[in-house]
N, C-alpha and C positions, 0 to 999 in steps of 0.2 A: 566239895560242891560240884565239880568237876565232872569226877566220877562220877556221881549222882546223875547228873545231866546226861551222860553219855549213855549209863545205863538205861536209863527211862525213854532215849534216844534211842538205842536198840529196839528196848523192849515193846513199847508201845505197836508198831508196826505188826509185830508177833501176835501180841494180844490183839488188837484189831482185827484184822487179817482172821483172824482162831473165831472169833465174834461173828464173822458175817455168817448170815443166815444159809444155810445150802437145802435145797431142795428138798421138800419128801414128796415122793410120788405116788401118786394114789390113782390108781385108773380112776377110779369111783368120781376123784375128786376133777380132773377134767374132764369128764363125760359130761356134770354138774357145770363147768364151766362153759364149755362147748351149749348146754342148753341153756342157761342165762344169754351166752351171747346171742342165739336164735332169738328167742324170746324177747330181748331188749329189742330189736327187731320186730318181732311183732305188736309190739307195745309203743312203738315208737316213740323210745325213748333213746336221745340219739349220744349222752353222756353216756349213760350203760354203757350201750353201744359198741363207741370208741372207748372207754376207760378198759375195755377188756384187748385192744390192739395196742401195741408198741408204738411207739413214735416213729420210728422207720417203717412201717408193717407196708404190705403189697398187696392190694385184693385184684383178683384175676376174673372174670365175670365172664359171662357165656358169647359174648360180641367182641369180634376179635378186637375190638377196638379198647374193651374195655381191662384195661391192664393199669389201673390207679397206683399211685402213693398213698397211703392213710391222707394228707390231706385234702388232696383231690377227688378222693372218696369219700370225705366231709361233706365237700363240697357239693358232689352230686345227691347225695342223702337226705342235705339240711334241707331244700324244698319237700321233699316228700318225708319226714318225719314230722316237720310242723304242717304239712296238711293229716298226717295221721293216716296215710295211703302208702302204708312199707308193705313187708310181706312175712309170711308165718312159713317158715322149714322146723321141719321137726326131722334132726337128725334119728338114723338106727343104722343096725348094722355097723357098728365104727371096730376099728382097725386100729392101735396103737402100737407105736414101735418107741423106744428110748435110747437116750447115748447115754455111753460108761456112767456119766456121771451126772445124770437123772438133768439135766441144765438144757435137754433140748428133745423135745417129743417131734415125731410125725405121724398124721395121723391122716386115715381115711374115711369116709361115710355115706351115705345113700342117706338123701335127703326124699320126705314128702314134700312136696313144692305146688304150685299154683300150674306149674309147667312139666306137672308129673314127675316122675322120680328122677331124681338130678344126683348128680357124684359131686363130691369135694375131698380135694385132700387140703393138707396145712402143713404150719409147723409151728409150733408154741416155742416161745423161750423162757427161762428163767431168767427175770428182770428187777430189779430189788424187791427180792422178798416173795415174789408169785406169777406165776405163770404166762404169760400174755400172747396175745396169736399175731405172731411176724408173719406169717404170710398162708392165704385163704386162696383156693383155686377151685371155680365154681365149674360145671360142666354138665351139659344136658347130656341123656342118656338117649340113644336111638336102639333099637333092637337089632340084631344081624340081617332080619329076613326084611328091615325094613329101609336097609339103606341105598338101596336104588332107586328108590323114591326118593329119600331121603338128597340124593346127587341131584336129583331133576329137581327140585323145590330148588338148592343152592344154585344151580344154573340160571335158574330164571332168576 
């Protein structure tokens, strides 16, 4: 009985361990992701929303001040998705990159925005079972020829 115990002792761990689910990766499939999470956004639906961010996630927004934790980015969210007054991005152009072992994407994109064409990068994790975005880095886009303007507005 011993034996028995010991063995299943071993083994169990192995088998387990052999069980968890690993990643498949499909551009396709977080592009798909990436516009649900817009879209929950613009639908203000604010479970979507977060359901597709990690519990640690980071969202990084165009004011320097705004450098949230997923909960603090709840927080400023939850008034403006129960008034139904978010916003509609419609990512293109995206960029993905992967590690060795498909458990960690980064990505980039050119957003259509309300504030004209904005940049984001990311990075998705694998989180039990599917994919979810640790961290979101939002960024207005200025033109070359137009950033001397661009210093004199920030000055003032």
């Amino acid at each position: 009985m011993r034996k028995l115990f010991l063995i299943l002792f071993i083994l169990f761990p192995v088998v387990f361990i052999s069980c968890e689910q690993q990643p498949e990766y499909s551009e396709k499939e977080i592009i798909k992701l990436l516009d649900n999470w817009h879209q929950a956004a613009a639908n203000a639906n604010l479970e979507g929303y977060f359901d597709l961010m990690t519990k640690n996630a980071t969202y990084i927004g165009t004011d320097p001040s705004e450098r949230w934790t997923r909960q603090e980015f709840y927080g400023f969210c939850e008034p403006y998705f129960e008034k139904g007054t978010t916003w509609d991005f419609k990512g293109f152009d995206r960029k993905m990159y992967r590690s060795a072992d498909d458990k960690t994407i980064w990505f980039d994109e050119l957003l259509n925005t309300w504030m004209g064409v904005c940049r984001a990068s990311g990075v998705l994790v694998w989180e039990n079972g599917k994919y979810k975005i640790s961290h979101y880095h939002l960024s207005v886009t200025i033109k070359n020829e137009s950033i001397k303007e661009f210093l004199q507005i920030k000055q003032d």
